[in-house]
KEDRENDO-793560 format. One record per residue: x, z, y of N, C-alpha, C, CB in turn; residue number from 1; residue in one letter. Coordinates in Angstrom, 2 decimals. Atoms other than C-alpha are relative to their C-alpha. Glycine has a CB too. Example, Ala and Ser with C-alpha at 12.3 -4.5 7.8 and 13.67 -1.06 7.14 Angstrom:
BEGIN
<node <0.89; 0.00; -1.19>; <12.30; 7.80; -4.50>; <0.90; 0.00; 1.20>; <-0.99; 1.25; 0.03>; 1; A>
<node <-0.82; -0.06; -1.19>; <13.67; 7.14; -1.06>; <-0.77; 0.73; 1.09>; <0.41; -1.42; 0.46>; 2; S>
END
This chain:
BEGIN
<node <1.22; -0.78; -0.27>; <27.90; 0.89; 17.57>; <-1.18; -0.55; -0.81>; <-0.34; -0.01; 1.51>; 1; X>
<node <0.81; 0.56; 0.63>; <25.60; -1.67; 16.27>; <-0.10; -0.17; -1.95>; <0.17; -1.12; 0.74>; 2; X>
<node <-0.30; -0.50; 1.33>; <27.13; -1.34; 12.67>; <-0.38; 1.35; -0.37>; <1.31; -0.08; -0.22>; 3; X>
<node <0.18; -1.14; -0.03>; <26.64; 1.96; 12.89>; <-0.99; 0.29; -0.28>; <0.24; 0.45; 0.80>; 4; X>
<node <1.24; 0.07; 0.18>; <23.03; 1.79; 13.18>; <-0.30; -0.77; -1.11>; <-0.57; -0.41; 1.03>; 5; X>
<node <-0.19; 0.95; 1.29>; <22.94; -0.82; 10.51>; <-0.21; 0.99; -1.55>; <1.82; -0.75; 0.10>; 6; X>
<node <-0.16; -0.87; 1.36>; <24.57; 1.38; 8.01>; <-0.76; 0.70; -0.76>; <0.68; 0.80; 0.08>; 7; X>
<node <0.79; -1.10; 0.21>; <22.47; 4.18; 7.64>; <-1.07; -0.48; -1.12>; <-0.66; 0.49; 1.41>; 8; X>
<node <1.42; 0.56; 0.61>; <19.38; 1.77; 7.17>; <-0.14; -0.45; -1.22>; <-0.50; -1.04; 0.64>; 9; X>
<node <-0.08; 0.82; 1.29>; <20.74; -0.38; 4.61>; <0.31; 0.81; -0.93>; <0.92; -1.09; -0.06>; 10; X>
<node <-0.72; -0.93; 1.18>; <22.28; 2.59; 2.85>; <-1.47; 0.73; -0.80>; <1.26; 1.47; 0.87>; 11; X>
<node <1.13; 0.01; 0.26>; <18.67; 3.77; 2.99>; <-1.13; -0.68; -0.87>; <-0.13; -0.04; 0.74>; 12; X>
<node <0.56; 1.34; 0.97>; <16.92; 0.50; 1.66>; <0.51; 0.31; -1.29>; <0.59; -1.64; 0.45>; 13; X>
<node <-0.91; -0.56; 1.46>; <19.50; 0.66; -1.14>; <-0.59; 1.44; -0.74>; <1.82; 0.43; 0.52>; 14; X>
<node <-0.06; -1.16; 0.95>; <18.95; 4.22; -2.14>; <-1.68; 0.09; -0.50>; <0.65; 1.57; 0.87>; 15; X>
<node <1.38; 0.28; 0.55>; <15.07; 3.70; -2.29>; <-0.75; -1.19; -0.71>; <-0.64; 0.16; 0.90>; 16; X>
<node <0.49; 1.24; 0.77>; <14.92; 0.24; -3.91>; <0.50; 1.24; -1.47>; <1.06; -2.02; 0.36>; 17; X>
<node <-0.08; -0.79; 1.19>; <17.02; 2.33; -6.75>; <-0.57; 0.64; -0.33>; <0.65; 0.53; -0.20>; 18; X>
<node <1.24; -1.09; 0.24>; <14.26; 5.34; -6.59>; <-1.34; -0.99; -0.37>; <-0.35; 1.07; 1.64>; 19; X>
<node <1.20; 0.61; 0.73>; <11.77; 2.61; -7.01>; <0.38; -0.88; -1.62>; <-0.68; -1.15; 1.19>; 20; X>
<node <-0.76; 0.88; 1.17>; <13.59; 0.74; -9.88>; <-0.47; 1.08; -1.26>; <2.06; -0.19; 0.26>; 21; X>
<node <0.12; -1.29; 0.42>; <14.25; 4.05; -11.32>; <-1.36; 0.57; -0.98>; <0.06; 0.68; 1.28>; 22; X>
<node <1.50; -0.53; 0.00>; <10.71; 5.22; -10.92>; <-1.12; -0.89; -1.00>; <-0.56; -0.10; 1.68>; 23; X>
<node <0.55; 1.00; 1.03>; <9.43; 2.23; -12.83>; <0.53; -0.36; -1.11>; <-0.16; -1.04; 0.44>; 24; X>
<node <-0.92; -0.05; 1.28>; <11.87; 2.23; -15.46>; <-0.25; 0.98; -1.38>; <1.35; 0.42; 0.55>; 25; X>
<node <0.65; -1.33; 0.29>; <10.37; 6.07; -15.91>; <-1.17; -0.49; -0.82>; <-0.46; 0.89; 1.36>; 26; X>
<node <1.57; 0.25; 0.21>; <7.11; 4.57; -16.03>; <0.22; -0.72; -1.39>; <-0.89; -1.06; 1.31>; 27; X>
<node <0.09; 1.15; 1.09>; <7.69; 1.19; -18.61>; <0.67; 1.29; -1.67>; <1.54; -1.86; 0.67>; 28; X>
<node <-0.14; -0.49; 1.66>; <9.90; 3.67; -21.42>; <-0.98; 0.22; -0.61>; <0.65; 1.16; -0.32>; 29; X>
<node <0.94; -0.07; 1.52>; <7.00; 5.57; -22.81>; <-0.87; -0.57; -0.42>; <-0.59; 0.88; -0.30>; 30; X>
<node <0.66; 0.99; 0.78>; <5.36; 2.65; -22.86>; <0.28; -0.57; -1.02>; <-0.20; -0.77; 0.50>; 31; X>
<node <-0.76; 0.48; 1.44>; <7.71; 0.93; -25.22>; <0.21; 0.89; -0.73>; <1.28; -0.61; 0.02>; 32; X>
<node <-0.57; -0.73; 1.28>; <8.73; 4.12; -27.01>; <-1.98; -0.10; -0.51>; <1.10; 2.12; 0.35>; 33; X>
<node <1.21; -0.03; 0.30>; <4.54; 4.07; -27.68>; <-0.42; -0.92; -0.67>; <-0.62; 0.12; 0.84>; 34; X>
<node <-0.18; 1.48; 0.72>; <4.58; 0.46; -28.44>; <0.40; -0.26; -1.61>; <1.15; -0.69; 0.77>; 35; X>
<node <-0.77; 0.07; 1.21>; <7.34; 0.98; -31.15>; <-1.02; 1.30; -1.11>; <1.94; 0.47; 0.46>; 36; X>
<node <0.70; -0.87; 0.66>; <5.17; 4.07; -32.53>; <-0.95; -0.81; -0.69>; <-0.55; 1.02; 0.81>; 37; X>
<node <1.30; 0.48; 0.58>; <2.29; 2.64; -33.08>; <0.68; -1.13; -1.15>; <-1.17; -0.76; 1.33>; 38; X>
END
């Protein structure tokens, strides 16, 4: 039961550390592709 509850959360954590990773990964490229331009 207590796993159970568990799961969800951590599966949660997990899927929004990746959306933030992600999300900042988004962000840093066109910095570097901008970088390399210039």
């Amino acid at each position: 039961m207590r796993a159970g509850v568990l799961n969800p959360s951590l599966l949660f954590m997990t899927l929004s550390l990746h959306i933030i990773i992600a999300g900042f990964l988004l962000l840093k490229i066109p910095g570097l592709v901008a970088i390399v331009a210039i």
